[in-house]
CHARMM internal coordinates of N, CA and C (Angstrom, degrees):
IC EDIT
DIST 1 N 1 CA 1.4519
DIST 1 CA 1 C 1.5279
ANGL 1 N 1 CA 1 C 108.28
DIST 1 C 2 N 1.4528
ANGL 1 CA 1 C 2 N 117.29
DIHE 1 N 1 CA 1 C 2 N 137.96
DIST 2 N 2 CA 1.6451
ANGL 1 C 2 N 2 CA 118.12
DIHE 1 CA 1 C 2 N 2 CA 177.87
DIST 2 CA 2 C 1.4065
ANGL 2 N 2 CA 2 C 84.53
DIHE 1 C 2 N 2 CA 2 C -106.08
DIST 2 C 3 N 1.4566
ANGL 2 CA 2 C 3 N 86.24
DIHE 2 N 2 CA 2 C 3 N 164.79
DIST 3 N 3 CA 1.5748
ANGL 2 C 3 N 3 CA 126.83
DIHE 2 CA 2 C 3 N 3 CA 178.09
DIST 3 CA 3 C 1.8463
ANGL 3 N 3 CA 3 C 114.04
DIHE 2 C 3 N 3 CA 3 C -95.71
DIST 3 C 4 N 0.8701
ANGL 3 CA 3 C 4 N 142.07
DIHE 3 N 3 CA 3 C 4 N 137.81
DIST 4 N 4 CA 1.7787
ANGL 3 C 4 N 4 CA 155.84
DIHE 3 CA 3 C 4 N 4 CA -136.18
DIST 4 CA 4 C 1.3290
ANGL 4 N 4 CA 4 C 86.81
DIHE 3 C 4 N 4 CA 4 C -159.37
DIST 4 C 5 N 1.4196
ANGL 4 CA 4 C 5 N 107.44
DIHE 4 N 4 CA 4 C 5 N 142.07
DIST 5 N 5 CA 1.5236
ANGL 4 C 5 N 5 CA 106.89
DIHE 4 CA 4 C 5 N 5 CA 156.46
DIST 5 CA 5 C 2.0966
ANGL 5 N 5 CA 5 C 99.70
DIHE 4 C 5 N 5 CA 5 C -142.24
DIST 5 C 6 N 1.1398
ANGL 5 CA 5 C 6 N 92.91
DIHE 5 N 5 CA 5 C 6 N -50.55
DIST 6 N 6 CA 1.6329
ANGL 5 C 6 N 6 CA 109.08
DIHE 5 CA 5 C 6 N 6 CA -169.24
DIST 6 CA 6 C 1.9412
ANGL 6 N 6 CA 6 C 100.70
DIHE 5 C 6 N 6 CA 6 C -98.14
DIST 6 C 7 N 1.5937
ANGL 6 CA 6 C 7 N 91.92
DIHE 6 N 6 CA 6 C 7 N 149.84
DIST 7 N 7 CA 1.3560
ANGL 6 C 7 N 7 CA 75.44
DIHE 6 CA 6 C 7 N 7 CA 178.74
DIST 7 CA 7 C 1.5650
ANGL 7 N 7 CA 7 C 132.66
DIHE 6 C 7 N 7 CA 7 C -77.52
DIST 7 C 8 N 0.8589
ANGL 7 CA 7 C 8 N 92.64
DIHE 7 N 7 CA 7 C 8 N -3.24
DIST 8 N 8 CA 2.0088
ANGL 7 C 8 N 8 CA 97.13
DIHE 7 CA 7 C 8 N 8 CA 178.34
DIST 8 CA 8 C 1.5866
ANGL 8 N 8 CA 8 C 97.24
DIHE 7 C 8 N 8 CA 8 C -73.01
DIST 8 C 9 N 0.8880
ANGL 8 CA 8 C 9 N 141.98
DIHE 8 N 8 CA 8 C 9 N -7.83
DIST 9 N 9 CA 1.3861
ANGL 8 C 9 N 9 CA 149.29
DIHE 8 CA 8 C 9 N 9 CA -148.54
DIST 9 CA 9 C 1.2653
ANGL 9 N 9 CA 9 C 114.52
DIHE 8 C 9 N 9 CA 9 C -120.93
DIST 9 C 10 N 1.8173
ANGL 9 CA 9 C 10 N 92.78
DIHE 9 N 9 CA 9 C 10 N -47.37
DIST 10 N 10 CA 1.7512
ANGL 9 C 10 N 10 CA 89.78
DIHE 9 CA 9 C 10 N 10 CA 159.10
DIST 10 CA 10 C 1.5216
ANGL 10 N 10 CA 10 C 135.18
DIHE 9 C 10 N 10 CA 10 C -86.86
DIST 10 C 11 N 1.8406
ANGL 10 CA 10 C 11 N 91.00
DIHE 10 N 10 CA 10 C 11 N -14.96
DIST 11 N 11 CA 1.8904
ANGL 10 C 11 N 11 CA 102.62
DIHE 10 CA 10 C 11 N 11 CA 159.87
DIST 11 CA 11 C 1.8206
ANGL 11 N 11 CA 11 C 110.17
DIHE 10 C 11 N 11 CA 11 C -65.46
DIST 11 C 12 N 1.3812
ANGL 11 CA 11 C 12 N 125.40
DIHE 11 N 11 CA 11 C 12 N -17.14
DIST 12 N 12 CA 1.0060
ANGL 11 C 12 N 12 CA 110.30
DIHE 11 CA 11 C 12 N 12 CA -168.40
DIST 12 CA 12 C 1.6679
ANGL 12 N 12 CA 12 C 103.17
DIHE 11 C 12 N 12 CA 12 C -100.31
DIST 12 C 13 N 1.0849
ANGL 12 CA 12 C 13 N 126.91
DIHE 12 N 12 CA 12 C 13 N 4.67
DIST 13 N 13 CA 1.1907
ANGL 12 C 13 N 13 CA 129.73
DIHE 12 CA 12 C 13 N 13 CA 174.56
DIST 13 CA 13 C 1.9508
ANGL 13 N 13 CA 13 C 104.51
DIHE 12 C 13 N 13 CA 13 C -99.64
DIST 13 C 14 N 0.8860
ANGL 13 CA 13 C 14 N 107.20
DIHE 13 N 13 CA 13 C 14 N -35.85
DIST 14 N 14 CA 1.4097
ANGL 13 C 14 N 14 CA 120.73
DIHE 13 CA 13 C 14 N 14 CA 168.63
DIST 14 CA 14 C 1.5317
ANGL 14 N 14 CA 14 C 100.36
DIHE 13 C 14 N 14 CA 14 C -47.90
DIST 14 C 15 N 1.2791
ANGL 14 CA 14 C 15 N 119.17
DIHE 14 N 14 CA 14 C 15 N -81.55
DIST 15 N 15 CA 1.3377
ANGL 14 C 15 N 15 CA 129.96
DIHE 14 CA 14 C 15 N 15 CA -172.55
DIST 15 CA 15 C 1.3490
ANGL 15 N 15 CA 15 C 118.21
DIHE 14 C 15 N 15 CA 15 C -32.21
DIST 15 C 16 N 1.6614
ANGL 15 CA 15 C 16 N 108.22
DIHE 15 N 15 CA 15 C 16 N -50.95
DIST 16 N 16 CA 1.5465
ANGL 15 C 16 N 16 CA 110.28
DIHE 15 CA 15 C 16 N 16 CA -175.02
DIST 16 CA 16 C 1.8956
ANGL 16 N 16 CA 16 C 111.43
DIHE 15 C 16 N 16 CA 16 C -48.68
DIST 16 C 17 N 1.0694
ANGL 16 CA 16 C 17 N 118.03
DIHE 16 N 16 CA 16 C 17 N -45.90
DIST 17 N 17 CA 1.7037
ANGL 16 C 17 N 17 CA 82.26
DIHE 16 CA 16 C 17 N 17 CA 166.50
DIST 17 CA 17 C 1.4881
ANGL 17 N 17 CA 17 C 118.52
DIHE 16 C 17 N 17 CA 17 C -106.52
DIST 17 C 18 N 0.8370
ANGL 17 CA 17 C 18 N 103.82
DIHE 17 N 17 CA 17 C 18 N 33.56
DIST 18 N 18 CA 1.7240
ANGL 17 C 18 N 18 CA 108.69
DIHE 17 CA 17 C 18 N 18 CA 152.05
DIST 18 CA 18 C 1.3629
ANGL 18 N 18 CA 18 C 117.97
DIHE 17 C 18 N 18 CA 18 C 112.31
DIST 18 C 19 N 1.7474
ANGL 18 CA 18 C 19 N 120.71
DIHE 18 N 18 CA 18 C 19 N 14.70
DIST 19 N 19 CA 1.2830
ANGL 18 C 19 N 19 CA 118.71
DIHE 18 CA 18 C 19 N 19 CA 176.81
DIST 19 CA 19 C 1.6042
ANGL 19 N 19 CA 19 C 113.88
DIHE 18 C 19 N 19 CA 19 C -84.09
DIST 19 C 20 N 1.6502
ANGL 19 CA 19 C 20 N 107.51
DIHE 19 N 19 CA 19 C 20 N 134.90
DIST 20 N 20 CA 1.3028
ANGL 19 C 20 N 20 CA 102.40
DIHE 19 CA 19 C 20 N 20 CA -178.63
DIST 20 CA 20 C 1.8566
ANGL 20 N 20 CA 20 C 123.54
DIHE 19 C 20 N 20 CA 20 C -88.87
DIST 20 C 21 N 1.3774
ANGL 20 CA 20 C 21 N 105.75
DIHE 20 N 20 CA 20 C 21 N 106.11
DIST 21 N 21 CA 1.6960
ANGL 20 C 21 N 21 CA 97.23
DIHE 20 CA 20 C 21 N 21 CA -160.69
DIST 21 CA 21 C 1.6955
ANGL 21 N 21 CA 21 C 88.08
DIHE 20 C 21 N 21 CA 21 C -144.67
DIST 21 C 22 N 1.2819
ANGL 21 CA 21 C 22 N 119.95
DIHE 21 N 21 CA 21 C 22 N 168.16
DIST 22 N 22 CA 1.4734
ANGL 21 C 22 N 22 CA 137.77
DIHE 21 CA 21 C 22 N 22 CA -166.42
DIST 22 CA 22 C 1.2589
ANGL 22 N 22 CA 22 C 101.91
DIHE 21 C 22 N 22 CA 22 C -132.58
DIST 22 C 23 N 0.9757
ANGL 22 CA 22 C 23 N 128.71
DIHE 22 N 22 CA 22 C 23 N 179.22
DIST 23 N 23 CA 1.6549
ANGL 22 C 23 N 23 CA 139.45
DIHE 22 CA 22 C 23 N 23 CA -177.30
DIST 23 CA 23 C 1.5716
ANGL 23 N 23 CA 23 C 96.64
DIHE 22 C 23 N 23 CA 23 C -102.49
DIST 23 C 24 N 1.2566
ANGL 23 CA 23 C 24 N 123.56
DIHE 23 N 23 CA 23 C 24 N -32.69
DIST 24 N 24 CA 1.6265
ANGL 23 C 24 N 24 CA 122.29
DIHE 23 CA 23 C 24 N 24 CA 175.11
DIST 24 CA 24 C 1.8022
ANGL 24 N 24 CA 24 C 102.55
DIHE 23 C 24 N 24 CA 24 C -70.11
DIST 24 C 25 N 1.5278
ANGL 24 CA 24 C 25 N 118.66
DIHE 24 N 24 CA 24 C 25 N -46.56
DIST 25 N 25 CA 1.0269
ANGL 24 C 25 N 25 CA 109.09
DIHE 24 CA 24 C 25 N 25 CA 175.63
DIST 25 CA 25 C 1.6115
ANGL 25 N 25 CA 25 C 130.60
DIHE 24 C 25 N 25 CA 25 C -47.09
DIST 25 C 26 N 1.5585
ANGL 25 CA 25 C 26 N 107.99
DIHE 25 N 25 CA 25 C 26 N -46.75
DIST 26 N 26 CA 1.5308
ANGL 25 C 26 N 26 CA 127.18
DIHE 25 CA 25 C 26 N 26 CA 162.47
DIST 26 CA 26 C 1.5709
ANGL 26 N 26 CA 26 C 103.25
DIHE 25 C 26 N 26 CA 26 C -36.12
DIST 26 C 27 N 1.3681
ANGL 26 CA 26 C 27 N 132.52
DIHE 26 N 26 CA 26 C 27 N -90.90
DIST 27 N 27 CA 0.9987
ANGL 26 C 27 N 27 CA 161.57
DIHE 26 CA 26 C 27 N 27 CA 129.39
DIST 27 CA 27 C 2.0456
ANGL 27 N 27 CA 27 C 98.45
DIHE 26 C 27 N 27 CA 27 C 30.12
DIST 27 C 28 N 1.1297
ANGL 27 CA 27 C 28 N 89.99
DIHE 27 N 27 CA 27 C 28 N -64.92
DIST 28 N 28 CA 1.8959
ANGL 27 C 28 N 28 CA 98.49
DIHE 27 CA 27 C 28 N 28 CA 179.69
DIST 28 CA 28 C 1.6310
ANGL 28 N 28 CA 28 C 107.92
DIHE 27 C 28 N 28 CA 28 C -73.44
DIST 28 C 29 N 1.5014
ANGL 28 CA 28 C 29 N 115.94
DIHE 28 N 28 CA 28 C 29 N -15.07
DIST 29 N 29 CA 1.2542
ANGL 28 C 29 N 29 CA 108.14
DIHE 28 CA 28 C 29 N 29 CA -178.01
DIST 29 CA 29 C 1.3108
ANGL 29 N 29 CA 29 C 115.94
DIHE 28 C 29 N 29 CA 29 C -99.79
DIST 29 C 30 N 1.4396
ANGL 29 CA 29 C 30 N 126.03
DIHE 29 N 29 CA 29 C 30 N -5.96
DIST 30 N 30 CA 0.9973
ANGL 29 C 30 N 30 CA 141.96
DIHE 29 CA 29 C 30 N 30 CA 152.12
DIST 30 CA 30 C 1.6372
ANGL 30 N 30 CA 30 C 124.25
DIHE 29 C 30 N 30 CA 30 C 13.52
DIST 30 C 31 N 1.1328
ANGL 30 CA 30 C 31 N 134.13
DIHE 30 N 30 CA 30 C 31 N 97.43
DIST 31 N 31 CA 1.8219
ANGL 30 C 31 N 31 CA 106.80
DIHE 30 CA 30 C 31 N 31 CA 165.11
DIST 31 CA 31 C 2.3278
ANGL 31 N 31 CA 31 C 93.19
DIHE 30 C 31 N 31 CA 31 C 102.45
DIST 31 C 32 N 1.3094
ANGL 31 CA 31 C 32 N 112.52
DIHE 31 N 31 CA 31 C 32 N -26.13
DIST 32 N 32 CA 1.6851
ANGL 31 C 32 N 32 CA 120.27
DIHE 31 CA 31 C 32 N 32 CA 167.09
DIST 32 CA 32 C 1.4375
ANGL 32 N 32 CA 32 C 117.36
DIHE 31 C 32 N 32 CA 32 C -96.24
DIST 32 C 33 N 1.2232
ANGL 32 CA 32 C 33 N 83.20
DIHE 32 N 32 CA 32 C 33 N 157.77
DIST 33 N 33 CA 1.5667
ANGL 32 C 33 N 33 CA 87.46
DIHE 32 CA 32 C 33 N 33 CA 175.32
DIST 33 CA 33 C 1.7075
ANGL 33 N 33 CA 33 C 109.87
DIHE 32 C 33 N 33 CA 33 C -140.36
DIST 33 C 34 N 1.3648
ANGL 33 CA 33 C 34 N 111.36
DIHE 33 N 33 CA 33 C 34 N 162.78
DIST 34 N 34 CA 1.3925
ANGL 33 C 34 N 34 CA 108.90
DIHE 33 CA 33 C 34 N 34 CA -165.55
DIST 34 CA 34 C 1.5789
ANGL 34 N 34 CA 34 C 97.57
DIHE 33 C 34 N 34 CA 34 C -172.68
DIST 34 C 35 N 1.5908
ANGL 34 CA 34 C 35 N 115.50
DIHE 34 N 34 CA 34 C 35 N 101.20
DIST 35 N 35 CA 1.4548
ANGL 34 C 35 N 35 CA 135.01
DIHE 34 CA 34 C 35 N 35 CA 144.05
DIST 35 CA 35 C 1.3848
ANGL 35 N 35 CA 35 C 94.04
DIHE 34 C 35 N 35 CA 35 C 106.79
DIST 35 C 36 N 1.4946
ANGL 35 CA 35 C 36 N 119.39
DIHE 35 N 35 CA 35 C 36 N 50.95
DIST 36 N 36 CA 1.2844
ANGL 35 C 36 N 36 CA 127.20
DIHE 35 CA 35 C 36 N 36 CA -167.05
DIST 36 CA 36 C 1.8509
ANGL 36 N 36 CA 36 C 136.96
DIHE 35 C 36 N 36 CA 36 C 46.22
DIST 36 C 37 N 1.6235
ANGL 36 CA 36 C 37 N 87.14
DIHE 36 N 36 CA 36 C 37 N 24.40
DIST 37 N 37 CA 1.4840
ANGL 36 C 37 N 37 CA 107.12
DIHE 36 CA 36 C 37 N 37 CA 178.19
DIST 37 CA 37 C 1.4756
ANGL 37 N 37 CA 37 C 105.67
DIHE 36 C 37 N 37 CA 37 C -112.87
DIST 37 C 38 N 1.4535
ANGL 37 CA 37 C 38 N 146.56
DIHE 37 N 37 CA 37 C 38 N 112.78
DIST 38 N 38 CA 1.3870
ANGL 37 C 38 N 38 CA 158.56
DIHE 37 CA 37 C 38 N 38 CA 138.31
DIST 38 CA 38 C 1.3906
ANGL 38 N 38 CA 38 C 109.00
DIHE 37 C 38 N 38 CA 38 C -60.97
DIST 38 C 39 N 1.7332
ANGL 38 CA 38 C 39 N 107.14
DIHE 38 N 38 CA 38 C 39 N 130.43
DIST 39 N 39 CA 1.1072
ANGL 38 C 39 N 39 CA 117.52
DIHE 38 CA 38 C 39 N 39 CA -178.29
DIST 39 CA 39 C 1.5762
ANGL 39 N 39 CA 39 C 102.51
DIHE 38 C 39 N 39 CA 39 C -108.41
DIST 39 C 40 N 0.9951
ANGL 39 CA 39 C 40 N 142.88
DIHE 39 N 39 CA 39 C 40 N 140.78
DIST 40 N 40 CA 1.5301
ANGL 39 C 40 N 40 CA 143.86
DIHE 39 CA 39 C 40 N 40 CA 177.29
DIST 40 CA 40 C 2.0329
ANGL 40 N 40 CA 40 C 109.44
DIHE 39 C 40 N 40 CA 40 C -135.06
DIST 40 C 41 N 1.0126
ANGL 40 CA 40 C 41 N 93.31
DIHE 40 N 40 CA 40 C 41 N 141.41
DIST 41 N 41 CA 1.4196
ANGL 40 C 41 N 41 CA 101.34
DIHE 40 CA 40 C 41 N 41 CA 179.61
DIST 41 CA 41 C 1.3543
ANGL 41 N 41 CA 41 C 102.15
DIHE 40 C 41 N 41 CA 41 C -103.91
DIST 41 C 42 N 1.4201
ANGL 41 CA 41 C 42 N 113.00
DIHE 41 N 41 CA 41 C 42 N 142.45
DIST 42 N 42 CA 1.3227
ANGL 41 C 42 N 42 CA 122.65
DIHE 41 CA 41 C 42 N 42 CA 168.04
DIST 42 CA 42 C 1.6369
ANGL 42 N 42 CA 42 C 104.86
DIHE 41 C 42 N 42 CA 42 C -100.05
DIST 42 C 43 N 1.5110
ANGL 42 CA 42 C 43 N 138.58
DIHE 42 N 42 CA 42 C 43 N 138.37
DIST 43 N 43 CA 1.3116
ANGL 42 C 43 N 43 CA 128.97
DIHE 42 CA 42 C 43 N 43 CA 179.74
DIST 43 CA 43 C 1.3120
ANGL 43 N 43 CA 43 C 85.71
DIHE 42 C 43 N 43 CA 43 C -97.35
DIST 43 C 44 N 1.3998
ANGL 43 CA 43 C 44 N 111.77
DIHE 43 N 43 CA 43 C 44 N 144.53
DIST 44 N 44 CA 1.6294
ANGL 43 C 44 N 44 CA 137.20
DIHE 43 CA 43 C 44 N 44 CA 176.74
DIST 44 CA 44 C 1.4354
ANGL 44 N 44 CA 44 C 100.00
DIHE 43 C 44 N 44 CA 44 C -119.77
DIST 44 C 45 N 1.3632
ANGL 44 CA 44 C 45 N 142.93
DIHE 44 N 44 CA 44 C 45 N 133.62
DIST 45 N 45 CA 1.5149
ANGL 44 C 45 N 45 CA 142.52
DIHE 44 CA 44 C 45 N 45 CA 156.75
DIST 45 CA 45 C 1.4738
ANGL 45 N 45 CA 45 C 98.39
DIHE 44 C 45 N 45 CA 45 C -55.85
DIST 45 C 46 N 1.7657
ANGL 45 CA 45 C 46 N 110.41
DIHE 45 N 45 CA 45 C 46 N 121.90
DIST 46 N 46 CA 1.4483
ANGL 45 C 46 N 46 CA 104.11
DIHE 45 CA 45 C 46 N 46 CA 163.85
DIST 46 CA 46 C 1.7298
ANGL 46 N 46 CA 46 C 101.39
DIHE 45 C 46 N 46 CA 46 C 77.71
DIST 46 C 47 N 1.0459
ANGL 46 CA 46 C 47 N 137.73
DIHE 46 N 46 CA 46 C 47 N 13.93
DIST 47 N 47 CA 1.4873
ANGL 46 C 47 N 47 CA 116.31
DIHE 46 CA 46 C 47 N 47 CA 163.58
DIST 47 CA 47 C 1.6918
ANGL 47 N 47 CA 47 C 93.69
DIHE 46 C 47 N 47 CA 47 C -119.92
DIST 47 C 48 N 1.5277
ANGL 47 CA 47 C 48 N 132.32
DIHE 47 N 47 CA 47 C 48 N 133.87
DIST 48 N 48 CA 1.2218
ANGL 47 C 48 N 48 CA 140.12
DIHE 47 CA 47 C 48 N 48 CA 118.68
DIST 48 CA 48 C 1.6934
ANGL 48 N 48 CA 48 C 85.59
DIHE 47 C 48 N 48 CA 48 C 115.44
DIST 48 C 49 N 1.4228
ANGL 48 CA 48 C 49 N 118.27
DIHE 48 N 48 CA 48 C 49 N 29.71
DIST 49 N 49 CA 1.2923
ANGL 48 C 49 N 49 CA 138.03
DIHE 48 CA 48 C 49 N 49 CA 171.72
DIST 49 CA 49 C 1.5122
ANGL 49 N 49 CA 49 C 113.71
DIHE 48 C 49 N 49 CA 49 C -29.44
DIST 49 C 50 N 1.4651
ANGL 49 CA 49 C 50 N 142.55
DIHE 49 N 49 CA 49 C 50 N 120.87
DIST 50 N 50 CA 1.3935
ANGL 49 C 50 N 50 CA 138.50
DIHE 49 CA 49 C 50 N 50 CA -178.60
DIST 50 CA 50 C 1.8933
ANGL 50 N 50 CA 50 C 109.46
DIHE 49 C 50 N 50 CA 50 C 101.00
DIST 50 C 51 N 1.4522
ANGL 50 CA 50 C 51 N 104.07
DIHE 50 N 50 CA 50 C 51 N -165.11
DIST 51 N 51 CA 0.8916
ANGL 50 C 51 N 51 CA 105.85
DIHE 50 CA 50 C 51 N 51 CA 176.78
DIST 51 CA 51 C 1.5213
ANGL 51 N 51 CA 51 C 121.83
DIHE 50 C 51 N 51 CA 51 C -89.44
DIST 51 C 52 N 1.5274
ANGL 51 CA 51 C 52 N 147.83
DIHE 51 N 51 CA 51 C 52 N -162.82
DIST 52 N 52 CA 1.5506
ANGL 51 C 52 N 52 CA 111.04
DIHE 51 CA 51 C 52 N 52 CA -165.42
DIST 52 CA 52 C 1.6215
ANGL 52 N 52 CA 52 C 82.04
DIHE 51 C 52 N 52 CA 52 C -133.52
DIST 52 C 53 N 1.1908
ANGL 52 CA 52 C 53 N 117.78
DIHE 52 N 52 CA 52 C 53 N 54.46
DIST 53 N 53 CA 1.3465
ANGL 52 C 53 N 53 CA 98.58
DIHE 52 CA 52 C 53 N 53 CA 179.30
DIST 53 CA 53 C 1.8621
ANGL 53 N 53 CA 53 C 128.70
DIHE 52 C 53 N 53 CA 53 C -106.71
END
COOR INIT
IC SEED 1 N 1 CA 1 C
IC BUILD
């Protein structure tokens, strides 16, 4: 099992077998859930600044 902390990090664990997702995408899914996986955002001061697009 790897370790994720940020979302680009957890898009890049995604990717390795072949799902296509972004760290902004993570980020937009925020607060849903889908196939018994909940995504939750943590707000950080100063990380992922703007909109995530």
């Amino acid at each position: 099992m790897e370790d994720a902390i940020t979302a680009d990090e957890v898009a890049l664990l995604a990717q390795k077998p072949g799902h296509s997702v972004s760290g902004c995408d993570i980020l937009r899914f925020s607060g849903q859930s889908a196939d018994g996986v909940r995504v939750t955002r943590i707000d950080h001061p100063g990380e992922y600044p703007g909109p995530y697009d």
